[in-house]
C-alpha positions as semicolon CSV with decimal commas, in nm:
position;residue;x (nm);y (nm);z (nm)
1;X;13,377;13,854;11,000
2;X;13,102;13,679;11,111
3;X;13,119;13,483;11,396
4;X;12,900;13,160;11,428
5;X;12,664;13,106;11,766
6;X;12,767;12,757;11,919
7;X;12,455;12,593;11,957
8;X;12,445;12,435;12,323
9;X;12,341;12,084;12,234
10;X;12,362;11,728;12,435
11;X;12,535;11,421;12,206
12;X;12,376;11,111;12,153
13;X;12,560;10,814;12,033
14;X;12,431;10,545;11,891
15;X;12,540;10,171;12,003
16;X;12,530;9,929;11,718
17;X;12,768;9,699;11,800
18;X;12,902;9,612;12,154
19;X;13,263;9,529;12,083
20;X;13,317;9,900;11,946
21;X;13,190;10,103;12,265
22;X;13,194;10,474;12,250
23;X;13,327;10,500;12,618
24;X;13,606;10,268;12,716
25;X;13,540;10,269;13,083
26;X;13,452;9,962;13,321
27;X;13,142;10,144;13,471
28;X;13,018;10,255;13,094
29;X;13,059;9,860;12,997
30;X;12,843;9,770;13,374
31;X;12,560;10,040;13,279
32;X;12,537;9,856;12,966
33;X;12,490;9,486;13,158
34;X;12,041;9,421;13,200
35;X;11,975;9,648;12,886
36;X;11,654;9,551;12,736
37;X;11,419;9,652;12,417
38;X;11,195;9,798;12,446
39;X;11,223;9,826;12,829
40;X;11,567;10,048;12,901
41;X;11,762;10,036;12,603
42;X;11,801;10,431;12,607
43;X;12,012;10,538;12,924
44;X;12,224;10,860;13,022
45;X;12,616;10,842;13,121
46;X;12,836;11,177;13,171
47;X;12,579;11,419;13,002
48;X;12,590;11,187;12,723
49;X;12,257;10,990;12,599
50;X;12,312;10,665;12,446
51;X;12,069;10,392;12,242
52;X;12,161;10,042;12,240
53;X;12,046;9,910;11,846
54;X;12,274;9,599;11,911
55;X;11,993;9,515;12,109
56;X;11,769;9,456;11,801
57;X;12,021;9,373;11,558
58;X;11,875;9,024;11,491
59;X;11,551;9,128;11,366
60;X;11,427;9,136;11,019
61;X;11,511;9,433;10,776
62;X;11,171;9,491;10,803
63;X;11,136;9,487;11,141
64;X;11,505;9,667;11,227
65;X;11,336;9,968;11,032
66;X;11,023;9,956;11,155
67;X;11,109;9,899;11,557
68;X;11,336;10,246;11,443
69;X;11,049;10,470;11,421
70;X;10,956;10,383;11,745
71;X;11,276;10,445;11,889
72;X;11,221;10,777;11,746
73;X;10,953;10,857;11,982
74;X;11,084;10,640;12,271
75;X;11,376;10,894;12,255
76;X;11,183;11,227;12,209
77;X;11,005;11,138;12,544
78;X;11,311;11,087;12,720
79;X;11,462;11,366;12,666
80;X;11,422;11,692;12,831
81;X;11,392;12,090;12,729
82;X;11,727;12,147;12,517
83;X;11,910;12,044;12,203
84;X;11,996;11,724;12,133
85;X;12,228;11,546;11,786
86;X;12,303;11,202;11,718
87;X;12,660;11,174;11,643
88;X;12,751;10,870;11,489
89;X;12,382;10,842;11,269
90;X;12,588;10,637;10,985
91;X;12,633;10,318;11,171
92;X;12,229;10,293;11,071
93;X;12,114;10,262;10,749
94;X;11,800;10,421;10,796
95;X;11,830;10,675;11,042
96;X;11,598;10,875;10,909
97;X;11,301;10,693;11,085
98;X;11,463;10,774;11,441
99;X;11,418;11,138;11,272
100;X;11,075;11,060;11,198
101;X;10,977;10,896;11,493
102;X;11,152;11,196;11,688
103;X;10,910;11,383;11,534
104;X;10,608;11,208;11,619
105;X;10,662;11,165;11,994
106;X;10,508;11,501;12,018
107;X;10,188;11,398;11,893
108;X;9,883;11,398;12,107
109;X;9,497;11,422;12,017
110;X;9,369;11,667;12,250
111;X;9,117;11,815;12,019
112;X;8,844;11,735;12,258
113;X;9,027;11,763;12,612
114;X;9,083;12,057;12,838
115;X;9,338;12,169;13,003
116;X;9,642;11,972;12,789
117;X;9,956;12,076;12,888
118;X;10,142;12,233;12,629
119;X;10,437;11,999;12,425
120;X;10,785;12,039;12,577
121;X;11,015;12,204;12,359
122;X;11,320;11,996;12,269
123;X;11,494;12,021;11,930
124;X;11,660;11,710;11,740
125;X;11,919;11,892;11,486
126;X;11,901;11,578;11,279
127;X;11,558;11,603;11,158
128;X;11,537;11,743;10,794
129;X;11,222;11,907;10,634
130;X;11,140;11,547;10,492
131;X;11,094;11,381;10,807
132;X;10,886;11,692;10,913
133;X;10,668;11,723;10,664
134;X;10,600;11,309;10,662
135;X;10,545;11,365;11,056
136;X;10,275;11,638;10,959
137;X;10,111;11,395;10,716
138;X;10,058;11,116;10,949
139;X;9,932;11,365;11,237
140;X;9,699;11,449;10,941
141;X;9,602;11,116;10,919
142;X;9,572;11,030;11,267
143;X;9,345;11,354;11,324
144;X;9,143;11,249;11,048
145;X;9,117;10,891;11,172
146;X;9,081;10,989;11,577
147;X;8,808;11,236;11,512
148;X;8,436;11,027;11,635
149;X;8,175;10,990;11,388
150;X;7,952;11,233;11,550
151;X;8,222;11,528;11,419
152;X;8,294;11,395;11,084
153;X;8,116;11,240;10,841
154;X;8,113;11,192;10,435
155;X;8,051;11,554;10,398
156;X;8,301;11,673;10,695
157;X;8,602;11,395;10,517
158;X;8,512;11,547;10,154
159;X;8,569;11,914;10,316
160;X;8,885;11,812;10,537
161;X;9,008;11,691;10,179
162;X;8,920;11,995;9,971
163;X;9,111;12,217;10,272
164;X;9,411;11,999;10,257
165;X;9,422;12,002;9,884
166;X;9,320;12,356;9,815
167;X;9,656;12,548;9,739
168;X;9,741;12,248;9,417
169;X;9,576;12,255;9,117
170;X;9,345;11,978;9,164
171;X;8,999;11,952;9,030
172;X;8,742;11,821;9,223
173;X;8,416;11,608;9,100
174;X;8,115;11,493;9,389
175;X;7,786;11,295;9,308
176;X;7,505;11,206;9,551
177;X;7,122;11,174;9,557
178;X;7,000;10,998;9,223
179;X;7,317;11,016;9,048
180;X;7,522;10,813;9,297
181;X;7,197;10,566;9,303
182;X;7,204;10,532;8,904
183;X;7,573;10,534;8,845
184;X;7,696;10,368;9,156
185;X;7,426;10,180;9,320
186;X;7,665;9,953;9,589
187;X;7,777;10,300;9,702
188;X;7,453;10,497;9,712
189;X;7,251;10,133;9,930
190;X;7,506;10,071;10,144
191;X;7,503;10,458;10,274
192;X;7,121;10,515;10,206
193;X;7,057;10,351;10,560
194;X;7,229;10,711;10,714
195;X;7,046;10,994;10,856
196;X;7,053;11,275;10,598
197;X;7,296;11,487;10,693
198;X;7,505;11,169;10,661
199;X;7,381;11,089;10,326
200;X;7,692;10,872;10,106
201;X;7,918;11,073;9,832
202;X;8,152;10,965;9,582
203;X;8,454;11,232;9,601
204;X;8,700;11,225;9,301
205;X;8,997;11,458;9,313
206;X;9,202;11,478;8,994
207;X;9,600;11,623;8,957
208;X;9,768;11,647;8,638
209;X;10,138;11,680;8,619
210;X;10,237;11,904;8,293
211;X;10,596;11,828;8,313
212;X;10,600;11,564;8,087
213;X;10,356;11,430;7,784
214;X;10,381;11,069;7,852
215;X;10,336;10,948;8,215
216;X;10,159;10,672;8,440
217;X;9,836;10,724;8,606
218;X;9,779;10,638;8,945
219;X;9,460;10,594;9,091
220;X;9,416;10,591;9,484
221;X;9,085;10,422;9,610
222;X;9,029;10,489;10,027
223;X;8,744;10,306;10,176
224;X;8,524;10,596;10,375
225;X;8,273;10,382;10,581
226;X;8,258;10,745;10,868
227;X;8,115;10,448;11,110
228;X;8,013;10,057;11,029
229;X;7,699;9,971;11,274
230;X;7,685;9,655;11,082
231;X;7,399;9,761;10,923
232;X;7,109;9,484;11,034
233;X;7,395;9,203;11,065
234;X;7,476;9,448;11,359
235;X;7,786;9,465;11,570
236;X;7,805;9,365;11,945
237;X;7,931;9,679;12,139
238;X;8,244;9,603;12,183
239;X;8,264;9,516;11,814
240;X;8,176;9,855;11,711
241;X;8,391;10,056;11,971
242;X;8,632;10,173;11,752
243;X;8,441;10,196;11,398
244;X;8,517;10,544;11,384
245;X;8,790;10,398;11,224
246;X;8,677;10,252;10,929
247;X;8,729;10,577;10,735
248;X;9,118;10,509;10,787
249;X;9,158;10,338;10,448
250;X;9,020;10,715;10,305
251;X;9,226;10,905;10,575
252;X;9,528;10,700;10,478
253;X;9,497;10,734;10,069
254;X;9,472;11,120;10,123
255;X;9,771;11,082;10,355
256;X;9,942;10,945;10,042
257;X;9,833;11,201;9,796
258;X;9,922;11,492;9,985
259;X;10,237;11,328;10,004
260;X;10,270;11,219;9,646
261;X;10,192;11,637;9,532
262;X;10,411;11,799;9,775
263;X;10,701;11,636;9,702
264;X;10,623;11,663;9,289
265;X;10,640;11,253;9,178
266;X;10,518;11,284;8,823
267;X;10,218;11,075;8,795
268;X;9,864;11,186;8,673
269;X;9,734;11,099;8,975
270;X;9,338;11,058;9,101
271;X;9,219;11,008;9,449
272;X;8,834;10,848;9,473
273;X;8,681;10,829;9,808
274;X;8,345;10,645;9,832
275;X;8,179;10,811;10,176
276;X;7,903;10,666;10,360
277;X;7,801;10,534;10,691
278;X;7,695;10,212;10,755
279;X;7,401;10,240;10,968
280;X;7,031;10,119;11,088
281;X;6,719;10,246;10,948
282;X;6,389;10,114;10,729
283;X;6,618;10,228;10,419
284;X;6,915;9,981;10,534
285;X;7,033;9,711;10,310
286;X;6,935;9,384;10,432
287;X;7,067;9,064;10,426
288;X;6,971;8,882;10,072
289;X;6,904;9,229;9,878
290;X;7,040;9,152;9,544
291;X;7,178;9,472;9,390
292;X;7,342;9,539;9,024
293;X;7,664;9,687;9,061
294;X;7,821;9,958;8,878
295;X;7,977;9,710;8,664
296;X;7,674;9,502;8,602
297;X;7,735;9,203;8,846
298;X;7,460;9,115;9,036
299;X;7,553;9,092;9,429
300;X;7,382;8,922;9,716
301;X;7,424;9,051;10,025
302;X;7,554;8,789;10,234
303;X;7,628;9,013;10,540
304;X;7,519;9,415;10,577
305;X;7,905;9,419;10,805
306;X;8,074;9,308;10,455
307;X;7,977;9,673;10,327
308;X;8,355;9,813;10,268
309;X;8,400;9,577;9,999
310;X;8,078;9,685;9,785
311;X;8,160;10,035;9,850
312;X;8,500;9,956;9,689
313;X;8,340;9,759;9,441
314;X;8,176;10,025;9,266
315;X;8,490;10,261;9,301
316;X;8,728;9,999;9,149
317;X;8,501;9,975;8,840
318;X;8,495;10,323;8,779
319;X;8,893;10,323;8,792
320;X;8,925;10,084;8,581
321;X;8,719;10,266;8,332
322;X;9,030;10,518;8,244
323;X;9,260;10,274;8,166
324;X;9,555;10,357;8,458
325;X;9,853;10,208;8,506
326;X;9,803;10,145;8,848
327;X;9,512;10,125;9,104
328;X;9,560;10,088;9,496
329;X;9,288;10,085;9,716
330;X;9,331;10,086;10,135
331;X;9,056;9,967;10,376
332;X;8,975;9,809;10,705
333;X;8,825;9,524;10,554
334;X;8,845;9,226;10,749
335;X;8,918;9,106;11,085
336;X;9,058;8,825;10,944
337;X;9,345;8,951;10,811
338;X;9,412;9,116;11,166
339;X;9,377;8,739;11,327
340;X;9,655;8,651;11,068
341;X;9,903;8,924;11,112
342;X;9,809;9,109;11,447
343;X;9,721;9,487;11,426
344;X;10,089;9,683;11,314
345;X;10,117;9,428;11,006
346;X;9,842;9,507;10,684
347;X;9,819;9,294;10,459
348;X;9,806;9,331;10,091
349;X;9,715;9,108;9,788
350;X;9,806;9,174;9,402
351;X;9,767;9,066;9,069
352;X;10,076;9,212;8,927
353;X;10,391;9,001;9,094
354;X;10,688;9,259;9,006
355;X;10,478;9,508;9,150
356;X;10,425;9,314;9,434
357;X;10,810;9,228;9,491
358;X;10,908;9,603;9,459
359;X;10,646;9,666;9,751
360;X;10,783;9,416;9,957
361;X;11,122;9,561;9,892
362;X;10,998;9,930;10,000
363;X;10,788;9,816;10,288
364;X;11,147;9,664;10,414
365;X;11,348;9,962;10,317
366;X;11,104;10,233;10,472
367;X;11,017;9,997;10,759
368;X;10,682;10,058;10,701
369;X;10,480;9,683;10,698
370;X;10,298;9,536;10,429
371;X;10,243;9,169;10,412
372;X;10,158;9,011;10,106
373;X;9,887;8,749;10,082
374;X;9,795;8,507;9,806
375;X;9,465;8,540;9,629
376;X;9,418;8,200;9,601
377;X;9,164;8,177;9,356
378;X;9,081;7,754;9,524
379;X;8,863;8,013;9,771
380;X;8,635;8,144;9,464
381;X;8,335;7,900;9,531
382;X;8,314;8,043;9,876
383;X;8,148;8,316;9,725
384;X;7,912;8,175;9,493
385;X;7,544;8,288;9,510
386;X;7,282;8,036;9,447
387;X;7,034;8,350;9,299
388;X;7,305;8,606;9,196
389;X;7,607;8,638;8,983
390;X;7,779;8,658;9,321
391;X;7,766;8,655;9,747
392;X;7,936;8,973;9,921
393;X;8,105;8,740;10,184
394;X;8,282;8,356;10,193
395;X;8,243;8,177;10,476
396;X;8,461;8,204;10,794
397;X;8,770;8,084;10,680
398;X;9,049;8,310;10,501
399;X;8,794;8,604;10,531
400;X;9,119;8,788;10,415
401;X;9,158;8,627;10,135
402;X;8,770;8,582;10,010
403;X;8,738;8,967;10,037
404;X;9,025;9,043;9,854
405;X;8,866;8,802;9,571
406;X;8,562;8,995;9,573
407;X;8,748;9,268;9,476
408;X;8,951;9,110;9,198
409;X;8,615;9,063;9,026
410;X;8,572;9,418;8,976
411;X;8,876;9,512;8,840
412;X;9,058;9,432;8,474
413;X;9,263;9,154;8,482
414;X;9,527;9,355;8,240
415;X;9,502;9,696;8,471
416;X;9,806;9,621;8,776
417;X;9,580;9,662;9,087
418;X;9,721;9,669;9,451
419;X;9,452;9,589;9,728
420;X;9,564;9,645;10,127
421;X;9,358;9,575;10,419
422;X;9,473;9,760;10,691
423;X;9,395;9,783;11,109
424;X;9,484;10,211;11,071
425;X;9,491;10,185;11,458
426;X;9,778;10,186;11,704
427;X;9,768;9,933;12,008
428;X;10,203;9,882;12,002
429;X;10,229;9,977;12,422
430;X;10,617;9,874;12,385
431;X;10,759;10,222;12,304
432;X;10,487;10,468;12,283
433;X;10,177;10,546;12,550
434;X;9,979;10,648;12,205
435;X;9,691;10,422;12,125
436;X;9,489;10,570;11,839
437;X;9,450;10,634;11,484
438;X;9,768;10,549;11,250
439;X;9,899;10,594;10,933
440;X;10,003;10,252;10,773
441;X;10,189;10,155;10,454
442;X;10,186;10,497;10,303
443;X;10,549;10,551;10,329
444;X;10,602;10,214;10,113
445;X;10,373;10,324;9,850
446;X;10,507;10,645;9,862
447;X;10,867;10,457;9,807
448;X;10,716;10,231;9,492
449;X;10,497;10,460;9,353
450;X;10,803;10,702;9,339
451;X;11,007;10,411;9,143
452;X;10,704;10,332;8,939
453;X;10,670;10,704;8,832
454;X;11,060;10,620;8,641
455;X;11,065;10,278;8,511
């Protein structure tokens, strides 16, 4: 007979509702009197840990789920060096992002510091290999994003990709030097300002699924600017602090194909990444260049700092070229769209509205924000060139909106296209000390794309 080990484990209970209280005792009910979120909403009473969700209970869906994740790593940082289970996990409906969140408290980018102490050991007997492996994808992601521009540019993000993709059958297609500059000209001038060792590439990673004959195709664009000077429209310095960054459109769409292989949706699925830095030099773009696109518009340059958009440009047109059934492309496009929604919320503008309604519906479920914003076509004239077919940039009102228009131009109107502009930083201070590079939306398109793959 074998005999099972008890595993010595401390209980945590979860408190959704305050009229049905775990503990029945006067001084339980008085710890619970001056709880806050996100303040002290997690306490400890007889060995027991307990979280008070009644305390958030009048948020949004969206927000409920979201604020979850958080708690997640609010929790993992509480507790100490032993096991820990959540009893009572079905008064939630989406536990599972406590889980994740659990997992993610551990995360710290120490890649360039000495001397880190190592992670505490403490073990959540909740989590399931899903929540793990999502964890490990948006580490990925925020590695990818938190690395500086010195370390990692369109070369280093094309090899990080090949790594992370090397053990699925994937095939891989790159094109610089005269190429890029005959075939995708927006790409190839916008990068050609970079030293040479930081010279632009467009990366295109394919995946077939065999399973069945007939199935959609998904095409992933990420926006791979390694580091946005501005070009000559240059940045202040605190403008261009954290332009690292701007590769977190590209660090989030490989996010979401690694995610999309591993756990076997079946979509043909591609994954283009337009690489280039944005930077200063007597080969830079300059404000009123007029360049033929890939598609054959011709496009002033209105601003050199509007670059993500042309880079996209050319990448969109290309997708559109096979015919999917779906193209989403990420980016950190605009400030504006930060000034409207603040830095956890992206926003994202379609053409198709039932796919739109089905993200909303995903980004609530997962708790994982996307916004959706109109492309109010009124805006149009905004970017009207007076020498070209059109400007790169409106003027400084629903910058949003304008870019996402720019876009639109470049894709087929019958061809479902999904466009997000995204911060792919962390500032949130309420429940986590972790400022830094982020993962955003992925788990929502992971959520639709998965429904789109069946209906």
């Amino acid at each position: 007979m074998t005999i099972k080990k008890e595993i010595n484990k401390k209980l945590i209970w979860l408190i959704n509702d305050k009229k049905k209280l775990p503990i029945d005792k006067k001084e339980f009910r008085d710890k619970l009197e001056g709880k806050k979120f996100p303040s002290n909403f997690i306490f400890e009473f007889e060995k027991k840990i307990f979280i008070c969700t009644y305390l958030f209970e009048n948020l949004t869906q969206l927000e409920f789920n979201y604020n979850l994740v958080w708690v997640g790593v609010k929790l993992f940082n509480f507790c100490t060096n032993t096991n820990y289970e959540i009893v009572n996990s079905e008064v939630l409906d989406r536990p599972e992002n406590i889980y994740l969140g659990w997992c993610l408290g551990s995360y710290n980018f120490s890649k360039f510091k000495s001397g880190v102490k190592q992670n505490k050991k403490v073990n959540l007997l909740n989590v399931t290999d899903d929540q793990a492996f999502d964890a490990k994808v948006i580490k990925l992601v925020r590695d990818l994003i938190n690395i500086p521009a010195n370390k990692l540019g369109p070369r280093e993000i094309q090899n990080e990709a090949r790594k992370l993709f090397s053990e699925s059958t994937v095939q891989i297609q790159e094109i610089k030097g005269k190429v890029l500059m005959k075939e995708f000209p927006l790409i190839y001038n916008v990068g050609n300002g970079a030293e040479k060792n930081k010279a632009p590439i467009f990366s295109e990673f394919t995946w077939k699924d065999k399973r069945k004959k007939f199935k959609k195709s998904v095409i992933l664009i990420g926006k791979g600017v390694c580091f946005d000077t501005g070009g000559l429209n240059l940045k202040l310095g605190s403008g261009m602090q954290l332009m690292k960054k701007d590769m977190g459109g590209a660090a989030n769409c490989i996010g979401l194909a690694k995610m999309l292989i591993e756990k076997k949706i079946n979509i043909d699925l591609k994954l283009l990444l337009p690489l280039v830095e944005n930077s200063l030099s007597s080969k830079a773009i300059r404000p009123s260049d007029i360049i033929k696109s890939r598609k054959g518009l011709y496009v002033e340059i209105g601003d050199t700092d509007a670059e993500g958009r042309l880079i996209l440009a050319d990448a969109l047109t290309y997708a559109c070229e096979s015919k999917p059934d779906l193209i989403i492309d990420m980016a950190t496009l605009t400030g504006a769209s930060r000034v409207a929604l603040g830095t956890d919320v992206p926003s994202f503008f379609s053409n198709n509205d039932k796919i739109a309604e089905n993200l909303v519906k995903c980004s609530n479920f997962c708790g994982d924000p996307l916004w959706r914003l109109p492309l109010w076509h009124n805006y149009s004239n905004q970017l009207e060139s007076n020498h070209a077919d059109t400007s790169n940039i409106g003027n400084s009102f629903g910058g949003a909106i304008t870019a996402a228009l720019f876009l639109e131009k470049f894709v087929d109107k019958d061809i479902p296209w999904i466009h997000i502009d995204l911060m792919a930083w962390s500032l949130n201070k309420n429940l986590t000390s972790y400022v830094g590079g982020e993962a955003m939306g992925i788990r929502s398109l992971l959520k639709l794309i998965e429904h789109f793959s069946k209906n």
